[in-house]
MIMI-917939 format. One record per residue (C-alpha): z negated, y negated, x; residue in three letters. Coordinates in steps of 0.5 Angstrom, whole numbers, padded with zeros to 4 digits, always signed. Layout:
ZYXALA;...
This chain:
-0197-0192+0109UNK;-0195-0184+0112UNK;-0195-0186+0119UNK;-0194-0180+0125UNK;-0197-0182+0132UNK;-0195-0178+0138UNK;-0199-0178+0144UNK;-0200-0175+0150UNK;-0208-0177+0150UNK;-0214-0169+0148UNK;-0221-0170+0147UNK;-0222-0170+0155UNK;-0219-0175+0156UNK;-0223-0182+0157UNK;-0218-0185+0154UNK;-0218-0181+0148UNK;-0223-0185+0145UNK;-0218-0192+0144UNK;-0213-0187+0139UNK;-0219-0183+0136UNK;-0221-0190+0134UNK;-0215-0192+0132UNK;-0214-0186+0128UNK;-0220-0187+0124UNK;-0219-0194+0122UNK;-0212-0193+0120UNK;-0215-0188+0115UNK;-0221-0192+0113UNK;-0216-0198+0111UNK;-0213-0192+0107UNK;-0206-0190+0111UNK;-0204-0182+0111UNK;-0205-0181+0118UNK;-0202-0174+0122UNK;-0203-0173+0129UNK;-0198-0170+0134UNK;-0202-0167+0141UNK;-0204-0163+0146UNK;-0209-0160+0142UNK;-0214-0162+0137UNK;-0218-0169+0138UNK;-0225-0168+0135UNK;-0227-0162+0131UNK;-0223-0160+0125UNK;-0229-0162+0120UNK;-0229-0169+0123UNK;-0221-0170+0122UNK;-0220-0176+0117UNK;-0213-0174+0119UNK;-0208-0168+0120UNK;-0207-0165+0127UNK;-0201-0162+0129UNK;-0202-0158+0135UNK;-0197-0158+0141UNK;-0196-0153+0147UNK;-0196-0157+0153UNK;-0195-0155+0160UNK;-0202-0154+0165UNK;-0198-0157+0171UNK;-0199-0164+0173UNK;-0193-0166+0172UNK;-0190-0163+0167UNK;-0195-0165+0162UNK;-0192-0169+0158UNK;-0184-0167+0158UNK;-0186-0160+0156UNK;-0191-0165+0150UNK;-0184-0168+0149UNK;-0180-0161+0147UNK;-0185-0158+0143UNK;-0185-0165+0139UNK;-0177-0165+0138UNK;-0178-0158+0136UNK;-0183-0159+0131UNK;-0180-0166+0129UNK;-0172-0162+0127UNK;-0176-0158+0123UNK;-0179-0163+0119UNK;-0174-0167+0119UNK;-0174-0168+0111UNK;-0183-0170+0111UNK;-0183-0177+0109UNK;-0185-0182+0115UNK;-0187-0189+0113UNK;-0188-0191+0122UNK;-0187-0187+0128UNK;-0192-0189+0133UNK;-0191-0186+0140UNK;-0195-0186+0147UNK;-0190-0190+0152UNK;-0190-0184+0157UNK;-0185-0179+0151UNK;-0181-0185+0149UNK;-0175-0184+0152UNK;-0174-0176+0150UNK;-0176-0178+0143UNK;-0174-0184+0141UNK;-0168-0183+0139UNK;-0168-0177+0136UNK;-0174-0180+0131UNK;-0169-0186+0130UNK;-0163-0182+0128UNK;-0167-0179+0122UNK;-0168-0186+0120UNK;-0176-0188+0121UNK;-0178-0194+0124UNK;-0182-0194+0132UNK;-0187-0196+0135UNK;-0189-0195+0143UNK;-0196-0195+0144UNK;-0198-0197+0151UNK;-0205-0197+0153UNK;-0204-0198+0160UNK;-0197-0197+0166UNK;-0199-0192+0171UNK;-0206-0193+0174UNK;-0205-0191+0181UNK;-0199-0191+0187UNK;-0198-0183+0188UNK;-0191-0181+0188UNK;-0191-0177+0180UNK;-0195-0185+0178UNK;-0187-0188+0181UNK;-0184-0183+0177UNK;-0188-0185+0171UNK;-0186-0193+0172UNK;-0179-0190+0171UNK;-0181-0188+0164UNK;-0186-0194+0163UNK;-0179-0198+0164UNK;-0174-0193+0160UNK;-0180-0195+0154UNK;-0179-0201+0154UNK;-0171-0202+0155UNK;-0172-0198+0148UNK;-0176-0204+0144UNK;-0170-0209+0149UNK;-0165-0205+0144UNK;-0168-0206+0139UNK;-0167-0197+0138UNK;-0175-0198+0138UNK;-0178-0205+0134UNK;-0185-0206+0136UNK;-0190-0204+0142UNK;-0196-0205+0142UNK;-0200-0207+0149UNK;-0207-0208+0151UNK;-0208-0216+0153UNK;-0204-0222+0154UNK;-0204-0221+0161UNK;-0200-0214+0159UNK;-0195-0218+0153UNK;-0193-0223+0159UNK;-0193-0217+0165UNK;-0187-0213+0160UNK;-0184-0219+0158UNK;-0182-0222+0165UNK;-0179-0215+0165UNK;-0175-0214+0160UNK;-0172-0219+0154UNK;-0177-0217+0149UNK;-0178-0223+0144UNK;-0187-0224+0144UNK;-0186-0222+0136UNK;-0184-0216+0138UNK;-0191-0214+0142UNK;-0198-0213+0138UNK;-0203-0214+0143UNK;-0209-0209+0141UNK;-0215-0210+0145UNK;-0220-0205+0147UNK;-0226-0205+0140UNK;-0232-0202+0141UNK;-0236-0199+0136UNK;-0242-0204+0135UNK;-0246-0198+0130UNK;-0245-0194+0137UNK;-0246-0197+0142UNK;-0253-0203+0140UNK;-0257-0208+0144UNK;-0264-0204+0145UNK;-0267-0207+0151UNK;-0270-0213+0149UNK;-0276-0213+0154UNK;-0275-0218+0160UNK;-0274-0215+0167UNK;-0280-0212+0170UNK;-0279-0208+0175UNK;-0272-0206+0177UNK;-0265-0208+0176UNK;-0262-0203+0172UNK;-0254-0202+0174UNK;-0249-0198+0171UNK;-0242-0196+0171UNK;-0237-0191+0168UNK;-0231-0189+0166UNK;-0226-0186+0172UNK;-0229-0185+0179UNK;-0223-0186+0183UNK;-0222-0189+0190UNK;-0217-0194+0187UNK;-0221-0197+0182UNK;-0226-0201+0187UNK;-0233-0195+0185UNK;-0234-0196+0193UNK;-0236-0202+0194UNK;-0242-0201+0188UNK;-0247-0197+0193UNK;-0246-0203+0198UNK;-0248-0208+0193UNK;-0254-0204+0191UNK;-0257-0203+0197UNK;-0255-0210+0199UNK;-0259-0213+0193UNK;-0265-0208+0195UNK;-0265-0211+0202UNK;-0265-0218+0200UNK;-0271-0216+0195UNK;-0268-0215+0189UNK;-0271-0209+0186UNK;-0265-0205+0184UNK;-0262-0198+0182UNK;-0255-0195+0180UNK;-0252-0190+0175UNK;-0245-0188+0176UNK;-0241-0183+0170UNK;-0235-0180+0171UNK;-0231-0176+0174UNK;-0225-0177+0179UNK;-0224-0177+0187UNK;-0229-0180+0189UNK;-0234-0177+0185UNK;-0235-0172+0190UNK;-0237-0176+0194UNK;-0241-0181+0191UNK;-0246-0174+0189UNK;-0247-0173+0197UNK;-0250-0181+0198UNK;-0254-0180+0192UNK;-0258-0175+0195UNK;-0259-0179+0200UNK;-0261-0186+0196UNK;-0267-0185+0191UNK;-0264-0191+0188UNK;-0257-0188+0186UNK;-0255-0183+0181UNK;-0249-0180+0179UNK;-0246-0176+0174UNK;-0241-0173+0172UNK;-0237-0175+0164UNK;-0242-0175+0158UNK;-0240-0175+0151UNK;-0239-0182+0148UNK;-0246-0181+0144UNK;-0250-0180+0150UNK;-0246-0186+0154UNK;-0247-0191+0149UNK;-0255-0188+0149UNK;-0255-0188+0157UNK;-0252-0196+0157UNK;-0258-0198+0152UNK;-0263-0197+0158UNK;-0260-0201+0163UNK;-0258-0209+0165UNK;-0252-0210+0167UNK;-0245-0207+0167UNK;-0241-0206+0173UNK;-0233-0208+0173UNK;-0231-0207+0180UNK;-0223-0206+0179UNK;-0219-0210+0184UNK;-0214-0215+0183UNK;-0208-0210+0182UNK;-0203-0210+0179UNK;-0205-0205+0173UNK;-0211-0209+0173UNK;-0210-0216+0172UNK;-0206-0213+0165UNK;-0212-0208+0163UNK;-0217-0209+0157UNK;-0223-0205+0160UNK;-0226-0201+0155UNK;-0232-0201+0158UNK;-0234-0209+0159UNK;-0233-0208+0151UNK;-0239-0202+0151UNK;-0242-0206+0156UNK;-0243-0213+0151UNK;-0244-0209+0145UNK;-0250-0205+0148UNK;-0253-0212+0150UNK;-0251-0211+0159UNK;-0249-0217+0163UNK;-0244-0216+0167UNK;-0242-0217+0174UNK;-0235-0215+0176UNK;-0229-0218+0180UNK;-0226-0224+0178UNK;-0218-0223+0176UNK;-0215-0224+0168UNK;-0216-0217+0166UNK;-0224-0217+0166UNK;-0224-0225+0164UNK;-0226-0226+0157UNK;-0227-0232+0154UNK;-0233-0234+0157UNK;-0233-0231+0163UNK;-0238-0234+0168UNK;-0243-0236+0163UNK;-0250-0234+0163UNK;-0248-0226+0161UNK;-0241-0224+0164UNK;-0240-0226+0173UNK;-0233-0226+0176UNK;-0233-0227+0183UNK;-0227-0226+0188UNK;-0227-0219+0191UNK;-0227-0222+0197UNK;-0235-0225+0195UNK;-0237-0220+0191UNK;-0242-0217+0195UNK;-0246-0224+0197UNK;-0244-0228+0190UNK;-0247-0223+0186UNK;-0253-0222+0190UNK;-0254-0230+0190UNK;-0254-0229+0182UNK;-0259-0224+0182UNK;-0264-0227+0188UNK;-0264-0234+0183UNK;-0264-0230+0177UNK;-0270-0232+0172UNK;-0271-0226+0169UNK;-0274-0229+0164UNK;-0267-0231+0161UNK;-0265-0223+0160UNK;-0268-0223+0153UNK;-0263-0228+0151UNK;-0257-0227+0155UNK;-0257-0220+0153UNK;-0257-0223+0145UNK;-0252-0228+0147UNK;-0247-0221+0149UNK;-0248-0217+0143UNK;-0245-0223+0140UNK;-0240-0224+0143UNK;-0239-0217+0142UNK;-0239-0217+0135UNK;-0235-0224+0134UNK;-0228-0220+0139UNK;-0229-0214+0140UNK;-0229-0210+0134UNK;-0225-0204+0133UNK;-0223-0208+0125UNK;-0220-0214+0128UNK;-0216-0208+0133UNK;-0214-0204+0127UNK;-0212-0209+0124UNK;-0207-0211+0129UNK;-0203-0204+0128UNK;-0202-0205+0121UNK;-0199-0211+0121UNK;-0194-0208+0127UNK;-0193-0202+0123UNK;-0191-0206+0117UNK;-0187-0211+0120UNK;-0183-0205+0123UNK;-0182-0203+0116UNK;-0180-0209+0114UNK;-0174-0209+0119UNK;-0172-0202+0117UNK;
């Protein structure tokens, strides 16, 4: 297939590193891939597919309207280059939707998570959320692509969508990257680790409070955070002040996956929200992949299959503190060999980057199918 993917997402987006993935395994599948973006995803020597460059407005706000010009702009005057499949990011859809179908290609909306957070552009960003999806409800789009169960049952209580019309793509993980390492029991000290956003929304402020709660019941523990965000700033400040905590500031997937190597657990403490309950956290797959345990809040989209079994903790955010202090008080850390095995697996068995792919080529082809 000769597909075309429209995204909102650059290399300094976190977000970047699921279309990047997707990316890299439509091409190995053997598909003709070109991407239309704010700039370049990696460099040039290490596309496996072609780039397309958009200008895009520095203003927030802006972005992704002015993203959506210079795509229609681009797309005119290459009316006539064959496309087997338009993928396009949730956030342009409706600007680019209907000229796209009007040049005769089938559509696919690519939604990798609704607006995030409850600021007055993240209301104007739910009305374009619903003007996506309106467009698979018309049939003017034929397939959308979302991250979860949770996430395909939250679009279809919105809108008459048939579930053969959504493909869940759940977020992979690149198990050569991302390796069980730390397989010595625990000696000295809890290693804890989250990274991803560092923002207030997301549940990063109560992760100080657990540590220093689990170091004054005795459990030995220290924390590292990885991001950036509105609460990095803050959260710097109490760093300096706790010998037990660290922060930095985002890193290259490269040295994340080395940084996660040398710790025990992963954290996931996003609140039971909205956006939340639907999500598929890039982070609990690099988490397992690299052998962690995982603490985090219990709510659907941080459940997997197993959750609460020896390796992945899910309590109520209301009992997040004192139930994963418990847990490690009781731990035998003579068990962390095998669990962090036991992770790994896990990994292995659900959350390969192949099983994902697989998943949008066969939305891609349905979509043809129907054309």
């Amino acid at each position: 297939m000769n597909i075309f993917w429209i995204t909102v997402r650059k290399i300094s987006d976190l977000c970047s590193t699921t279309t990047i993935a997707l990316a890299n395994g439509l091409v190995e599948e053997g598909h003709s891939l070109t991407i239309l973006g704010p700039e370049s995803l990696s460099k040039p020597s290490q596309n496996s597919w072609m780039h397309i460059e958009l200008n895009q407005s520095p203003i927030r706000g802006l972005k992704a309207s002015s993203l959506a010009r210079e795509a229609i702009k681009w797309l005119k005057k290459n009316r006539s280059l064959k496309m087997d499949a338009v993928i396009i990011d949730w956030q342009i859809a409706s600007k680019l939707a209907p000229l796209v179908k009007s040049f005769g290609h089938p559509i696919i909306i690519m939604d990798r998570s609704p607006p995030a957070d409850a600021s007055i552009l993240a209301k104007l960003q739910w009305r374009e959320w619903k003007k996506a999806w309106k467009l698979v409800e018309n049939r003017t789009v034929l397939r959308g692509c979302v991250v979860s169960e949770h996430h395909s049952a939250f679009v279809r209580e919105r809108f008459n969508v048939r579930p053969s019309h959504i493909h869940v793509l759940p977020a992979g993980v690149d198990l050569n990257l991302f390796k069980q390492k730390n397989e010595e029991k625990i000696s000295n000290d809890w290693r804890f680790i989250y990274h991803g956003r560092l923002d207030k929304n997301r549940g990063v402020f109560s992760l100080p409070m657990l540590i220093q709660k689990l170091n004054s019941n005795g459990v030995a523990s220290k924390l590292t955070l990885v991001g950036e965000g509105d609460a990095f700033a803050a959260l710097e400040n109490l760093a300096k002040t706790h010998e037990w905590m660290d922060v930095f500031p985002k890193m290259e997937h490269a040295k994340i996956a080395d940084l996660l190597s040398k710790h025990h657990i992963g954290l996931l403490p996003m609140p039971e929200s909205k956006v939340w309950k639907i999500a598929s956290p890039l982070k609990r797959s690099e988490y397992l992949a690299s052998g962690l345990l995982v603490l985090g809040t219990r709510h659907s989209g941080h459940e997997v299959s197993k959750s609460n079994s020896g390796w992945m903790k899910l309590f109520p955010q209301e009992e997040f503190h004192r139930r994963g202090v418990e847990w490690l008080t009781e731990f035998n850390s003579d068990d962390f060999v095998s669990l962090s095995k036991e992770a790994r697996l896990y990994a292995e068995e659900h959350y390969s980057w192949h099983k994902t792919v697989a998943q949008l080529i066969v939305a891609l082809h349905e979509s043809i199918k129907e054309t």
